[in-house]
N, CA, C and O atoms as a MOPAC input file, in Angstrom:
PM7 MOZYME 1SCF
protein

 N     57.90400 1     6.56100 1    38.02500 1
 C     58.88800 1     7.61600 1    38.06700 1
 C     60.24100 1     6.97700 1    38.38700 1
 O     60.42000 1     6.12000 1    39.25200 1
 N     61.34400 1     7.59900 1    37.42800 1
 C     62.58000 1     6.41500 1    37.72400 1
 C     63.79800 1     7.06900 1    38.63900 1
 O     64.24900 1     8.04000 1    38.03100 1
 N     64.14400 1     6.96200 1    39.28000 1
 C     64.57200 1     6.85800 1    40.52600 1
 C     65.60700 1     8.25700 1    40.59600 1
 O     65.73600 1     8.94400 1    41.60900 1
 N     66.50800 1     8.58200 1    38.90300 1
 C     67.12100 1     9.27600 1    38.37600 1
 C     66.54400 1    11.04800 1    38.75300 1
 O     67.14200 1    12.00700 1    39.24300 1
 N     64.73300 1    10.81900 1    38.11200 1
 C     64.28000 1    11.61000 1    38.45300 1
 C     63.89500 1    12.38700 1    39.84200 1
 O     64.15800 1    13.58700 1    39.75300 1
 N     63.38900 1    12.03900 1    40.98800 1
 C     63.68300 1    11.86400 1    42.38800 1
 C     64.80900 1    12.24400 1    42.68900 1
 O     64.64400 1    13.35600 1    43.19000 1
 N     65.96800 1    11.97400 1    42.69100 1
 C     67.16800 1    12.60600 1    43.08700 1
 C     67.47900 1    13.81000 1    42.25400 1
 O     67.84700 1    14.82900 1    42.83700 1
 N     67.36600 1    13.79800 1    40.90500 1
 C     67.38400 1    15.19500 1    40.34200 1
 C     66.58100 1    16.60300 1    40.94500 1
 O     66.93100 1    17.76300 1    40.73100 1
 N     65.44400 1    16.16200 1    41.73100 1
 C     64.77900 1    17.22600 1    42.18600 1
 C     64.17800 1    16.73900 1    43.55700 1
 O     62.98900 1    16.89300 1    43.83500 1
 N     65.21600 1    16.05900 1    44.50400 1
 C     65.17700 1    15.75300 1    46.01500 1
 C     64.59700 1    16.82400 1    46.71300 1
 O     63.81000 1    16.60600 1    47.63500 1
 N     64.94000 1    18.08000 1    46.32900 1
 C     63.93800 1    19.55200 1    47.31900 1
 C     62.56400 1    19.48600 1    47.29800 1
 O     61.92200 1    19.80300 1    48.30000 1
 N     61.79300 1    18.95000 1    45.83700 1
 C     60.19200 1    18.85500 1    45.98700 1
 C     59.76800 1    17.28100 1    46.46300 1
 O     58.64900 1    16.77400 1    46.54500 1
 N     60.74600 1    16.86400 1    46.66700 1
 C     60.56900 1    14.95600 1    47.37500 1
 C     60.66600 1    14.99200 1    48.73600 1
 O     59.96800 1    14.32200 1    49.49800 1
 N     61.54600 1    15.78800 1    49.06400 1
 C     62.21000 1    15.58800 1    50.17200 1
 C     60.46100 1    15.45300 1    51.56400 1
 O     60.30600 1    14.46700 1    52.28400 1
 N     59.65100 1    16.45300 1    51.55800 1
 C     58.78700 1    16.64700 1    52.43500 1
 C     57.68200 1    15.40100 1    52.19200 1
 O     57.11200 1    14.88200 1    53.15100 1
 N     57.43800 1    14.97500 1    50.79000 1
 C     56.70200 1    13.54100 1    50.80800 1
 C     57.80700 1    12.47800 1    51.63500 1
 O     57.24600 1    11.62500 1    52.32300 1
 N     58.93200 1    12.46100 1    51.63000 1
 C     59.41800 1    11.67100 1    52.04100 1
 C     59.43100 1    11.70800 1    53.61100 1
 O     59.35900 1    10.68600 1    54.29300 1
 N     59.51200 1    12.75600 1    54.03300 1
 C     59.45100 1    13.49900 1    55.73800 1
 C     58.36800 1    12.74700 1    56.17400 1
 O     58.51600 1    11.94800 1    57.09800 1
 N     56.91100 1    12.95900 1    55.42400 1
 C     55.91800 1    12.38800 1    55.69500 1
 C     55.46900 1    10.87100 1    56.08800 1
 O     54.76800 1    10.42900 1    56.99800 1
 N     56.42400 1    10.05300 1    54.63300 1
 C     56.32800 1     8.79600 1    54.92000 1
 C     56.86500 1     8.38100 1    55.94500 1
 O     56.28700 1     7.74200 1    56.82500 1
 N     58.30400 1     8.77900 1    55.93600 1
 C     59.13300 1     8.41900 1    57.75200 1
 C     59.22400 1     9.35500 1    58.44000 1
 O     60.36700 1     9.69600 1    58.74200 1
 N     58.14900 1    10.09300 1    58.93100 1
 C     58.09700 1    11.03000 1    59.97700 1
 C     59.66800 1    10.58000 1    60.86800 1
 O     60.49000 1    11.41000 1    60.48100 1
 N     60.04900 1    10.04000 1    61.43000 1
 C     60.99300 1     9.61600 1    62.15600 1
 C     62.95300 1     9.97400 1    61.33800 1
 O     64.13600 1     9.84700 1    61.65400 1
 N     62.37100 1    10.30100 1    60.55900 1
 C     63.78600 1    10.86300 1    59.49400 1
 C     63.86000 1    12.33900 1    60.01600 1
 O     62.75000 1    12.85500 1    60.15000 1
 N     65.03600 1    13.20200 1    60.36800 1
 C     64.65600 1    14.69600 1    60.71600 1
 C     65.29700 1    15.41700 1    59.22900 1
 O     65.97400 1    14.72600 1    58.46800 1
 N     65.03800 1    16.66500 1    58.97400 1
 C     65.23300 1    17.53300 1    57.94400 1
 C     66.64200 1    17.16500 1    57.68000 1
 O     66.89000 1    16.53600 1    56.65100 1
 N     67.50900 1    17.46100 1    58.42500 1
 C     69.16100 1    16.92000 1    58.13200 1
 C     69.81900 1    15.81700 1    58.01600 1
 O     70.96000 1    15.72200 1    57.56200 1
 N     68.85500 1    14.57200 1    58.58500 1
 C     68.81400 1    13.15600 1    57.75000 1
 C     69.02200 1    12.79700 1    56.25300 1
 O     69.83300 1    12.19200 1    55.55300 1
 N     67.30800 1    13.81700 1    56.07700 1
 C     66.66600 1    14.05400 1    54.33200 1
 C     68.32300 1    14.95600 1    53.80900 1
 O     68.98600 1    14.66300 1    52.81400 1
 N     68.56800 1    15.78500 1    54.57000 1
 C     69.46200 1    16.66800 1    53.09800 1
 C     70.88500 1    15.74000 1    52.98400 1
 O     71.45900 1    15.52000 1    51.91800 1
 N     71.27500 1    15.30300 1    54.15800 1
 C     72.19900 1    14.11500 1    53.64500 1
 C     71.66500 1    13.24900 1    52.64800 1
 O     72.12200 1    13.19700 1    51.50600 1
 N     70.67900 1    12.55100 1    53.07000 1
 C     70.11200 1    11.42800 1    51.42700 1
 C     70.34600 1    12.24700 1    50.32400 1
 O     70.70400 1    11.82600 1    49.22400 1
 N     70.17700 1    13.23400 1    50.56600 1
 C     70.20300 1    13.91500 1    48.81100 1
 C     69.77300 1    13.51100 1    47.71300 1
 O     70.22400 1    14.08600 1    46.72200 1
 N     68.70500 1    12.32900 1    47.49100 1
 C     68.39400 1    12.02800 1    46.94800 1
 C     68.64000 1    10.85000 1    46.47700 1
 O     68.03500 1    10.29000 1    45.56200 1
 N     70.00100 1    10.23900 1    47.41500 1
 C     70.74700 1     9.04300 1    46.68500 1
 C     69.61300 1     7.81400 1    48.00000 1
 O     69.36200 1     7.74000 1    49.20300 1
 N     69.34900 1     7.23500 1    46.95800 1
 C     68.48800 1     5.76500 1    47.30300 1
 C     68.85300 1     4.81700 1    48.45400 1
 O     68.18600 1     4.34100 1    49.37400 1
 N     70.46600 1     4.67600 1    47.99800 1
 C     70.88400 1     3.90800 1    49.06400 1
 C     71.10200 1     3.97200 1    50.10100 1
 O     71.08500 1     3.01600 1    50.87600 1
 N     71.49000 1     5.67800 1    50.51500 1
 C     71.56800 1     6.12900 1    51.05000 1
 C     70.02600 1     6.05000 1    52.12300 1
 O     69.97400 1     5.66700 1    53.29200 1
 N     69.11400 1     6.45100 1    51.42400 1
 C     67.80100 1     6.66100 1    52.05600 1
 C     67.32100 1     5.38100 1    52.55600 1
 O     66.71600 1     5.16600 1    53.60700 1
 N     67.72800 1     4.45000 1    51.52600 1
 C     67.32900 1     2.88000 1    52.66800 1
 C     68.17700 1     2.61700 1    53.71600 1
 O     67.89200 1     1.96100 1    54.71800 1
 N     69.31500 1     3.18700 1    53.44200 1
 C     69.96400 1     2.58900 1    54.92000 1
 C     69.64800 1     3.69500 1    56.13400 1
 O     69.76500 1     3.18600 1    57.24900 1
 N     69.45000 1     4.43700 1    56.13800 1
 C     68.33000 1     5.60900 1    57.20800 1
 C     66.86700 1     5.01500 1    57.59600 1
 O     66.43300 1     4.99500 1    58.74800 1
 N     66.27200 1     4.60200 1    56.60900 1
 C     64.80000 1     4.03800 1    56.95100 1
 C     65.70600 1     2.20800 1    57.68800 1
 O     65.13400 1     1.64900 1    58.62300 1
 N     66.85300 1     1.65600 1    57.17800 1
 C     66.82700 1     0.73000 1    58.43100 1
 C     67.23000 1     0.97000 1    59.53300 1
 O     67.11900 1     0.07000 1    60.36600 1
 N     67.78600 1     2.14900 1    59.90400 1
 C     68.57900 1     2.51400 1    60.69500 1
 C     67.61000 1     2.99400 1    61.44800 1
 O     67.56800 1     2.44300 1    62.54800 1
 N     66.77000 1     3.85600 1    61.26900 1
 C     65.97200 1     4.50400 1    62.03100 1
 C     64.20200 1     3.73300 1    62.89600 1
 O     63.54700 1     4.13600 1    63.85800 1
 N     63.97800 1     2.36300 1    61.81800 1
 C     63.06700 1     2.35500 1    61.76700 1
 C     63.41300 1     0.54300 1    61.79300 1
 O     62.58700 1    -0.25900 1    61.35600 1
 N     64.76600 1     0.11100 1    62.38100 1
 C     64.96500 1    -1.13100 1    62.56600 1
 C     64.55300 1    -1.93300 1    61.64200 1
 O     64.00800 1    -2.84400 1    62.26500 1
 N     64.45900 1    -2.21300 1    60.24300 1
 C     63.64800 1    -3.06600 1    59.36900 1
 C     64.75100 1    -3.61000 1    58.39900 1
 O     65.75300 1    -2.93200 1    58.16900 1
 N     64.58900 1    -4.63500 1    57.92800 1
 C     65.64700 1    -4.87000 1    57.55700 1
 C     65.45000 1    -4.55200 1    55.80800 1
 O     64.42700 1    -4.14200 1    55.25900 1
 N     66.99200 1    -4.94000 1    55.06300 1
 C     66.99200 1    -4.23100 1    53.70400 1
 C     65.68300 1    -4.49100 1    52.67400 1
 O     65.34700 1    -3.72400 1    51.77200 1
 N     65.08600 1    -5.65000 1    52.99800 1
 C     63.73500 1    -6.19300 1    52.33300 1
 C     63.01100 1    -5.45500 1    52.15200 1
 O     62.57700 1    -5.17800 1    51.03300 1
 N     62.50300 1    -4.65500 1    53.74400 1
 C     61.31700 1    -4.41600 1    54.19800 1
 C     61.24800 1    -2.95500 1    53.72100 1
 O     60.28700 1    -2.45900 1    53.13300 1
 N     62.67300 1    -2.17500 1    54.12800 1
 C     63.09000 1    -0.65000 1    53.53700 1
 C     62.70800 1    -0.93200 1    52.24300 1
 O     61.71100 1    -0.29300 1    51.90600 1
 N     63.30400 1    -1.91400 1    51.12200 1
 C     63.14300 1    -1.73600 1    50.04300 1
 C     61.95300 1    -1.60500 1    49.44300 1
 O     61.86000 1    -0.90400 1    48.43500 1
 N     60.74800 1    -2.33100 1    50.03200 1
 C     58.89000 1    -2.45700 1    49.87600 1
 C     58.91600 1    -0.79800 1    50.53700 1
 O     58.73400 1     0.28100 1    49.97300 1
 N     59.09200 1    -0.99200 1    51.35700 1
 C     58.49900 1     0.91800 1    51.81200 1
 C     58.80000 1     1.93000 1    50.42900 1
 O     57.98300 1     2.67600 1    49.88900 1
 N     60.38200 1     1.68000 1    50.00500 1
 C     60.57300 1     2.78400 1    48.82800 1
 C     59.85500 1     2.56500 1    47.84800 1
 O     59.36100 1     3.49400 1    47.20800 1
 N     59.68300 1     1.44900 1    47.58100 1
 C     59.14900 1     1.01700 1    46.27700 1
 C     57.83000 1     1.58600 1    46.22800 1
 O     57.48900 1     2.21700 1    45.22800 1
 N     56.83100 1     1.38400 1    47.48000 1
 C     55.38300 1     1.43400 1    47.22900 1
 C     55.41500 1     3.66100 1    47.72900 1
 O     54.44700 1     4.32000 1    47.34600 1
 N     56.37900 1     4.26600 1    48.38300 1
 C     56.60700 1     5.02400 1    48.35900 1
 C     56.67500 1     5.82100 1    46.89600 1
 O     55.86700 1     6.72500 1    46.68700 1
 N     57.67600 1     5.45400 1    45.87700 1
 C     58.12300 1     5.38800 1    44.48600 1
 C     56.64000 1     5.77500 1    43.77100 1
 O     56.19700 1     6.62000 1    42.99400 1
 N     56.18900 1     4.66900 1    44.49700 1
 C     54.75000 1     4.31000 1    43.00600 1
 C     53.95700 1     5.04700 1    43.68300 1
 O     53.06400 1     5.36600 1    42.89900 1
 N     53.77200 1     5.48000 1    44.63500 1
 C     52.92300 1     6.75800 1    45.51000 1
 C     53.44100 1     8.05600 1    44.45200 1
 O     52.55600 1     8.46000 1    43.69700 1
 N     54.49800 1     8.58400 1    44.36500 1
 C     55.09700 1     9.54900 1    43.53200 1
 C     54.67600 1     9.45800 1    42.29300 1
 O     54.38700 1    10.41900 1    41.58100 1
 N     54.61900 1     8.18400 1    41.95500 1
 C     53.81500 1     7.86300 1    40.16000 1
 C     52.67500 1     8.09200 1    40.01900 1
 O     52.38800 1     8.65400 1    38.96200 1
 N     51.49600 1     7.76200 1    41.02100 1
 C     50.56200 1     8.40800 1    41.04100 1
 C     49.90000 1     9.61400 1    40.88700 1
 O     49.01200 1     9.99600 1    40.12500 1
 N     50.87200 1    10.40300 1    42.26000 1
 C     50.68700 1    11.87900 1    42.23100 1
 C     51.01900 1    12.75400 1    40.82800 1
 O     50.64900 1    13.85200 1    40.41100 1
 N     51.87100 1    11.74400 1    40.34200 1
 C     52.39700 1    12.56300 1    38.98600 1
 C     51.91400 1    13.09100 1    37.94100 1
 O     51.93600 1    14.18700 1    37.38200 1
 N     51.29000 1    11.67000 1    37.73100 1
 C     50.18100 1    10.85300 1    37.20600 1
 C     49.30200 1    11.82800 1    37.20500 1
 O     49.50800 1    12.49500 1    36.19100 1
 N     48.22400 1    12.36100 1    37.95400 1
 C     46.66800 1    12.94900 1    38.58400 1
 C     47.15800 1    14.54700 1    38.20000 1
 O     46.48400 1    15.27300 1    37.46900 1
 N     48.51300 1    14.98100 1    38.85200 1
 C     48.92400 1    16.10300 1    38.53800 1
 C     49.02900 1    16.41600 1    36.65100 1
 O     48.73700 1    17.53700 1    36.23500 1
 N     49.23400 1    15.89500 1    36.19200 1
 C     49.64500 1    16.04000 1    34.64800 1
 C     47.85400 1    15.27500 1    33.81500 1
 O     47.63000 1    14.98300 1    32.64100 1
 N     47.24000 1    15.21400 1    34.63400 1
 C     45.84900 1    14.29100 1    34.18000 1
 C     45.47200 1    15.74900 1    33.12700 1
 O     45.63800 1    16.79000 1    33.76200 1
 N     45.07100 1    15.94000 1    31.86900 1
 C     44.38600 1    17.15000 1    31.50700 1
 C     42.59000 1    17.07300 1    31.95200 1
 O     41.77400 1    16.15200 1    31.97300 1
 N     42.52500 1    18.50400 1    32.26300 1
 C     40.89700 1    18.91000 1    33.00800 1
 C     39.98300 1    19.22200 1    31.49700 1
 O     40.47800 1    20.04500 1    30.72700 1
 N     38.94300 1    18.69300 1    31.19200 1
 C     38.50900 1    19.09200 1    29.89600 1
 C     37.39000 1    19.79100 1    30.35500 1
 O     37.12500 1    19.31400 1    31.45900 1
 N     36.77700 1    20.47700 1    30.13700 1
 C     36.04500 1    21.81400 1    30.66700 1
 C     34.42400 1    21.51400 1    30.24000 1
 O     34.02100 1    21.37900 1    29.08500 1
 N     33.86500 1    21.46900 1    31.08000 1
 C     32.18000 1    21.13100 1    31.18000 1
 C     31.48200 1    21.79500 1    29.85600 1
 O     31.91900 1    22.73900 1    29.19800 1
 N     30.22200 1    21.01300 1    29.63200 1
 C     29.85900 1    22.17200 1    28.64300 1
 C     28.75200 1    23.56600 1    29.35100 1
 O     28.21900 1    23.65000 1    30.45800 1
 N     28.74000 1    24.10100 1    28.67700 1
 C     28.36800 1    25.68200 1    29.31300 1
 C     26.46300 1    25.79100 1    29.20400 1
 O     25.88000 1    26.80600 1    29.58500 1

């Protein structure tokens, strides 16, 4: 999922993201707004790590979102009867 997307619709991200850094509060998240850079420099800020380490959290965060996307859009083909 490319990064474009995520910030286009930060309101249904925003609470996976709450989750990953519990330590971010709701008015943290609506400042990020979705902007990236923004959100790594909060996860170092908050969570002391430096730009490396933020950047592996988003990333494997990111591909967490690709997944879900992924499973969500999977089509269900229906048993036979």
């Amino acid at each position: 999922m490319n990064w474009d997307r995520i910030e286009g619709n930060w309101k249904q991200f925003k609470g996976s993201a709450m989750q990953q850094w519990g330590k971010l509060t709701d008015d943290q998240l609506d400042v990020v707004a979705g902007k990236r850079d923004v959100l790594l420099g909060r996860i170092q800020e908050v969570y002391g790590v430096s730009r490396d380490e933020g950047e592996k959290q988003l990333e494997a965060w990111q591909a967490g979102l690709e997944e879900m996307s992924q499973s969500s859009e999977a089509t269900v083909v229906p048993g036979p009867k």
